[in-house]
Backbone as JSON Lines, residues from 0, in Angstrom:
{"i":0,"aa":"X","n":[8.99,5.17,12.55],"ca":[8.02,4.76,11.54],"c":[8.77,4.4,10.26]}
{"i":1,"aa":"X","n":[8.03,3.44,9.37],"ca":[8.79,3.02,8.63],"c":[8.09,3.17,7.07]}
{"i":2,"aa":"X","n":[8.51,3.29,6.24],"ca":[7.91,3.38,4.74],"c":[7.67,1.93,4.07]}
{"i":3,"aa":"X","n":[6.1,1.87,3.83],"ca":[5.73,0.97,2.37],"c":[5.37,1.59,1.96]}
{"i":4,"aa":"X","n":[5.32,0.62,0.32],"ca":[5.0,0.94,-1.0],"c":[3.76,-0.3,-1.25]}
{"i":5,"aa":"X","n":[1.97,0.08,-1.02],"ca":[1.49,-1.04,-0.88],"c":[0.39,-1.11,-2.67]}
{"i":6,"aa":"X","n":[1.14,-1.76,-3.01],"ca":[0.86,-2.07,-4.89],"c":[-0.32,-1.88,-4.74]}
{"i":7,"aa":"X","n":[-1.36,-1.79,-5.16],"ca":[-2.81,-2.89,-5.27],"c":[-3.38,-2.77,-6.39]}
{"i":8,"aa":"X","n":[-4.22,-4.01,-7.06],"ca":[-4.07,-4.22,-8.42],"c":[-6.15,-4.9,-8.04]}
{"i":9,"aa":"X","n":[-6.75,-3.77,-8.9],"ca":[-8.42,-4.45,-8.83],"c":[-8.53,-5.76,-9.21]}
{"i":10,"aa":"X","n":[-9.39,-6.38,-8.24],"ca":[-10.17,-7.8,-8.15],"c":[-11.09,-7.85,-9.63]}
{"i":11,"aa":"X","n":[-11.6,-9.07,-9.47],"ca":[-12.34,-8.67,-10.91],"c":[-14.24,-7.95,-10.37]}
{"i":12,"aa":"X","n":[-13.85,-8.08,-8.86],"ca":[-14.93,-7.6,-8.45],"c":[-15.09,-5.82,-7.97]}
{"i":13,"aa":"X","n":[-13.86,-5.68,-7.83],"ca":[-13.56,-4.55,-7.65],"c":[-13.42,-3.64,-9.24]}
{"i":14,"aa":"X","n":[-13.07,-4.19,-10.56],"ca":[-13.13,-3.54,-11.68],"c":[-14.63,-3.51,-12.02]}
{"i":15,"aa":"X","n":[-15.36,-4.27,-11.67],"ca":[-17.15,-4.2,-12.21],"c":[-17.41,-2.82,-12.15]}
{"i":16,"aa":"X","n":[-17.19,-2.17,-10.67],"ca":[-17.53,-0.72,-10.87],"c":[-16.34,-0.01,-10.82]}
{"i":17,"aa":"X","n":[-15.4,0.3,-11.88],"ca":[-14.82,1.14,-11.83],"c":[-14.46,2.28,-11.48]}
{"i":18,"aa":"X","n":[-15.89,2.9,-12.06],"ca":[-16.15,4.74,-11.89],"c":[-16.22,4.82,-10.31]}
{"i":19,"aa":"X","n":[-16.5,3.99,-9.81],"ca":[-16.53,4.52,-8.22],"c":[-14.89,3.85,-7.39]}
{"i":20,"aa":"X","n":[-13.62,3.79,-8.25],"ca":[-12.61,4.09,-7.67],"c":[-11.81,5.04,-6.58]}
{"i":21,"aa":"X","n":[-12.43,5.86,-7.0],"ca":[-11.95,7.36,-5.8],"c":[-12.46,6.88,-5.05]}
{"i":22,"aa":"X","n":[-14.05,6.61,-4.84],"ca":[-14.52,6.13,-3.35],"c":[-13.82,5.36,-2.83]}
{"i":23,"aa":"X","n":[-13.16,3.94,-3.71],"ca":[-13.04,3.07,-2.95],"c":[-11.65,3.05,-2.4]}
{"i":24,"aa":"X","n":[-10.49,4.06,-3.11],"ca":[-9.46,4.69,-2.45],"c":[-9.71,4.87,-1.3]}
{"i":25,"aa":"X","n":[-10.47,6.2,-1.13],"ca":[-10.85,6.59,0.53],"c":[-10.9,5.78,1.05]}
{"i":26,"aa":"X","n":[-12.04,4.81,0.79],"ca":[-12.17,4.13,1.64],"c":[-10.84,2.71,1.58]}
{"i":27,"aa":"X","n":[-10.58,3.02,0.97],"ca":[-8.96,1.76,1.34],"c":[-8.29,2.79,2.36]}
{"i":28,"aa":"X","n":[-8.02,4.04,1.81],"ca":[-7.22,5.04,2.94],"c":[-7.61,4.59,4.04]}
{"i":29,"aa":"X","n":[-8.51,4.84,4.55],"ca":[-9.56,4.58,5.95],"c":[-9.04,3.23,6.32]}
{"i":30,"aa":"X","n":[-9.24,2.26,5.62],"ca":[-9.03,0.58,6.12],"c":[-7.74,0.8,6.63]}
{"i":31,"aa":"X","n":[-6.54,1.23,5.73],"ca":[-5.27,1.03,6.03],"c":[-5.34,2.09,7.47]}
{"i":32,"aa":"X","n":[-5.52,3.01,7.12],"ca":[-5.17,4.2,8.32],"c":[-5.94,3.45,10.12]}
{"i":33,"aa":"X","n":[-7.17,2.47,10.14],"ca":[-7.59,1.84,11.08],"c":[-6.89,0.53,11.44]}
{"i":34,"aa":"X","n":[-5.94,0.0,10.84],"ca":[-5.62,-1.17,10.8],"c":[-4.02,-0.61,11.02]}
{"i":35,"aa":"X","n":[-3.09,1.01,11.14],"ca":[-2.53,1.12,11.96],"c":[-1.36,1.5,10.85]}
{"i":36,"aa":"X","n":[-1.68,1.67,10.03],"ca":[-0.76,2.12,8.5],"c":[-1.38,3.73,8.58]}
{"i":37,"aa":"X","n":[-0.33,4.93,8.55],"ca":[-0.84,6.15,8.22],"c":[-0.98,6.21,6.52]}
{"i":38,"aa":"X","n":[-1.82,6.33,5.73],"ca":[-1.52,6.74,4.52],"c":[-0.58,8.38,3.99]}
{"i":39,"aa":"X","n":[0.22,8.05,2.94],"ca":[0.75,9.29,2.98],"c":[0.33,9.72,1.49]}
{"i":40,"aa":"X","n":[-0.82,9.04,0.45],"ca":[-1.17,9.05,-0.87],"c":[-1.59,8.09,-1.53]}
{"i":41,"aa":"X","n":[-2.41,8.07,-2.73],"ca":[-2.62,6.7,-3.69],"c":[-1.99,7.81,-5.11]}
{"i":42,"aa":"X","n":[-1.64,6.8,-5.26],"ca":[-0.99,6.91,-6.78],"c":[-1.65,6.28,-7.97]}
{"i":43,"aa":"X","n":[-2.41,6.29,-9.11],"ca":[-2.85,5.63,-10.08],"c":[-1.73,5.65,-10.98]}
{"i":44,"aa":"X","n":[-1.68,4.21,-11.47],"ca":[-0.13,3.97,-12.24],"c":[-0.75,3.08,-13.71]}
{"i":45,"aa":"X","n":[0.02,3.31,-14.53],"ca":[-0.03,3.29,-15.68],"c":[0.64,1.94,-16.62]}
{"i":46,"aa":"X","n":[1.07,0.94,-16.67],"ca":[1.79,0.04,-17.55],"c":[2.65,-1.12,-16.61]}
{"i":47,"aa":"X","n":[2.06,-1.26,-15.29],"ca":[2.29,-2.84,-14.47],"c":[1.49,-3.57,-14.93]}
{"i":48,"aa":"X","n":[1.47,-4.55,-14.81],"ca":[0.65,-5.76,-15.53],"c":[-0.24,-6.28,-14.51]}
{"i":49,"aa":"X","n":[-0.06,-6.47,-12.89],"ca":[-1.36,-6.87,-12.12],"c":[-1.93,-5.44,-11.0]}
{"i":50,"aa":"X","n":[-1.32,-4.62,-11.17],"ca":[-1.2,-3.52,-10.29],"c":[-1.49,-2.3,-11.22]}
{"i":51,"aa":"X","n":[-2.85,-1.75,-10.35],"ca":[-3.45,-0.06,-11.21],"c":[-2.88,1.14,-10.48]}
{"i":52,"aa":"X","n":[-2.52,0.54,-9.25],"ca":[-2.14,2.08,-8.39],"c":[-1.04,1.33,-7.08]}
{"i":53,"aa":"X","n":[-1.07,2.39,-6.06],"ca":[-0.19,2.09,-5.03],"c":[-0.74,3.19,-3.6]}
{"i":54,"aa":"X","n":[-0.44,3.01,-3.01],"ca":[-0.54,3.94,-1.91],"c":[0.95,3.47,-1.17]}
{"i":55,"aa":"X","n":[1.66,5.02,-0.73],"ca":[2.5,5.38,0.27],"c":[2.13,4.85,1.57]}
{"i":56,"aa":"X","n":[2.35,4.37,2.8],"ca":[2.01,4.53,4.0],"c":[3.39,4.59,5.33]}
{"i":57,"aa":"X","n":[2.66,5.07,6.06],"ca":[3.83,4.65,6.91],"c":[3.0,3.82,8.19]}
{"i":58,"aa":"X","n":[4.31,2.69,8.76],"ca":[3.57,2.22,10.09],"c":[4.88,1.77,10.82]}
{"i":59,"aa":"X","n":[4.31,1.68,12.47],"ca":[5.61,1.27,13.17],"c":[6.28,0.54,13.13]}
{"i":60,"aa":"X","n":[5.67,-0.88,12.13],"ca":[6.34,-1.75,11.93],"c":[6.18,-2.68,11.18]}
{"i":61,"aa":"X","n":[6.66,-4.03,10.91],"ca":[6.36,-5.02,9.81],"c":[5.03,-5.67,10.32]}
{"i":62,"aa":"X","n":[4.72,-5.43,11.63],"ca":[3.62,-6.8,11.11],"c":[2.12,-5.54,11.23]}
{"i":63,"aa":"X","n":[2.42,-4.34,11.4],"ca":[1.14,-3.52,11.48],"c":[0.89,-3.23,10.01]}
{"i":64,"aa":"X","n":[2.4,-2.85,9.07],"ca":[1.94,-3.08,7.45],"c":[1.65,-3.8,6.98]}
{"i":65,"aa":"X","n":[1.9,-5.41,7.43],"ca":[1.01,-6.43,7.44],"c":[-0.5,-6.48,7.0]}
{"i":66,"aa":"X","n":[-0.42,-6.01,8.63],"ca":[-2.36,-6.44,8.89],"c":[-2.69,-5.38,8.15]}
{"i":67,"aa":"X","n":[-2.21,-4.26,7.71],"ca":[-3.05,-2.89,6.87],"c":[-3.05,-3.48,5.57]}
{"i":68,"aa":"X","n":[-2.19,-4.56,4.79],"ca":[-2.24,-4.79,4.04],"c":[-3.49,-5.85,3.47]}
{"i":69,"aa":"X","n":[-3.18,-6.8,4.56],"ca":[-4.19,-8.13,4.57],"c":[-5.78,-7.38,4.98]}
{"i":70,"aa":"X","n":[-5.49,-6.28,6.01],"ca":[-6.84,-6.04,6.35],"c":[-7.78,-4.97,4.55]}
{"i":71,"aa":"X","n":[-6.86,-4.38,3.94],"ca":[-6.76,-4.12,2.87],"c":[-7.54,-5.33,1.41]}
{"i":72,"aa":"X","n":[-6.94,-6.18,1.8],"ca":[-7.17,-7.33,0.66],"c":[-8.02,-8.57,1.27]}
{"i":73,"aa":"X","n":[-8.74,-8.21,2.43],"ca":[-10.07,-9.31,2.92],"c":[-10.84,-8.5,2.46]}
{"i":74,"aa":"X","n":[-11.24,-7.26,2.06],"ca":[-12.54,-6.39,1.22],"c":[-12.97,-7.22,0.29]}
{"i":75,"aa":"X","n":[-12.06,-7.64,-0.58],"ca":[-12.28,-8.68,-1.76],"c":[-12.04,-7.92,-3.09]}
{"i":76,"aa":"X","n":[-12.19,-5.76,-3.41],"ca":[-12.03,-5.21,-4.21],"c":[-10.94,-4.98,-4.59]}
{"i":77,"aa":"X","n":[-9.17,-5.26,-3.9],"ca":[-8.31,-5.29,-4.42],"c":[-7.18,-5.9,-3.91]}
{"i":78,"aa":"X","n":[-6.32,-6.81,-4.64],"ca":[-4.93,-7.23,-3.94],"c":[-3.93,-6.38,-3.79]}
{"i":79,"aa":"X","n":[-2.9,-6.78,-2.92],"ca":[-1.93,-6.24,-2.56],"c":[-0.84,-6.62,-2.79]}
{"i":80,"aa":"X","n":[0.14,-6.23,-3.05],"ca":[1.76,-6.59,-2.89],"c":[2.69,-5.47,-1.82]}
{"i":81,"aa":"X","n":[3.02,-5.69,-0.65],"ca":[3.28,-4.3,0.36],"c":[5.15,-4.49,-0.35]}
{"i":82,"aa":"X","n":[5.85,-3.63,-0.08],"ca":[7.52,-3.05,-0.08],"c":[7.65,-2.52,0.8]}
{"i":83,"aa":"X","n":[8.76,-2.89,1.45],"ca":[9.46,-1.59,2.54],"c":[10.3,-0.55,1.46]}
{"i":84,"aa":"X","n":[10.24,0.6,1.83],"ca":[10.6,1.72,1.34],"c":[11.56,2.12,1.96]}
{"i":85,"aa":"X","n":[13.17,2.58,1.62],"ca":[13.79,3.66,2.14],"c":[14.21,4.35,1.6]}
{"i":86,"aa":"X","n":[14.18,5.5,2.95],"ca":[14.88,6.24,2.58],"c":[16.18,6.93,2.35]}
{"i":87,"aa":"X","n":[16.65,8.09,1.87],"ca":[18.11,8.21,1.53],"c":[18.79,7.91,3.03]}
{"i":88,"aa":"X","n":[18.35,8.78,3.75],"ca":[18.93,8.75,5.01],"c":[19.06,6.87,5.28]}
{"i":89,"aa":"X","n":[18.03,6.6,5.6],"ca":[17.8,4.73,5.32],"c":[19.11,4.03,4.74]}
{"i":90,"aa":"X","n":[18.95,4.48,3.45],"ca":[19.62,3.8,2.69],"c":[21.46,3.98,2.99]}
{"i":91,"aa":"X","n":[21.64,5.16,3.25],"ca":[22.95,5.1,4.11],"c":[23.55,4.36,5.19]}
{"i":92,"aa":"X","n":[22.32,4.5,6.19],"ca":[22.46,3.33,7.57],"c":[22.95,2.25,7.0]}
{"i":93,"aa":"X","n":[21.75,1.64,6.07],"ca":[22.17,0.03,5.49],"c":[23.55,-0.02,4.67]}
{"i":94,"aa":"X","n":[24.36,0.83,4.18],"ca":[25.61,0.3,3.12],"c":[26.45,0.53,4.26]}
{"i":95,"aa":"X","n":[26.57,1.55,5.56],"ca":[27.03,1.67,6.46],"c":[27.39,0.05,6.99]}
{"i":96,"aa":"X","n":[26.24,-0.72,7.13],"ca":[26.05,-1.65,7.98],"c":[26.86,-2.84,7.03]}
{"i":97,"aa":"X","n":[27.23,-2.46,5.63],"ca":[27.85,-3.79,4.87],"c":[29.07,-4.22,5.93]}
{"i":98,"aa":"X","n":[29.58,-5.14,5.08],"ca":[30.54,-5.63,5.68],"c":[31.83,-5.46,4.89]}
């Protein structure tokens, strides 16, 4: 399994109701977690310019964080920007692998 970092930044339809954010977390949790992304958290973030929060996830692969992402951002209440994430261990393999 592999680590993203999936941004998401409210629609202008998704800021109309604000106060019901937590709901609509869950229920992003839920979208991503059916569409094959485990969530591992949402994060509310503070001073990005198109992005209010993030959620952790993990999935088996690039195109299942994909579709958790896209299936994420056809709701219409928030976009996405996904990252692969690694980790330390990760990040060793890869300088390993320089040349």
């Amino acid at each position: 399994m592999s680590t993203y970092i999936v941004f998401v930044g409210l629609t202008q339809q998704g800021a109309a109701d604000v106060k019901k954010l937590p709901v609509k977390v869950k229920s992003a949790a839920k979208i991503l977690n059916r569409a094959g992304a485990k969530t591992q958290g949402f994060y509310l973030v503070m001073g990005m310019d198109r992005y209010d929060g993030f959620f952790i996830v993990q999935a088996a692969d690039t195109e299942k964080a994909a579709a958790a992402a896209l299936a994420l951002g056809s709701q219409g209440d928030m976009h996405t920007n996904t990252l692969r994430a690694f980790t330390e261990t990760e990040l060793k393999n890869v300088i390993a692998q320089m040349p």
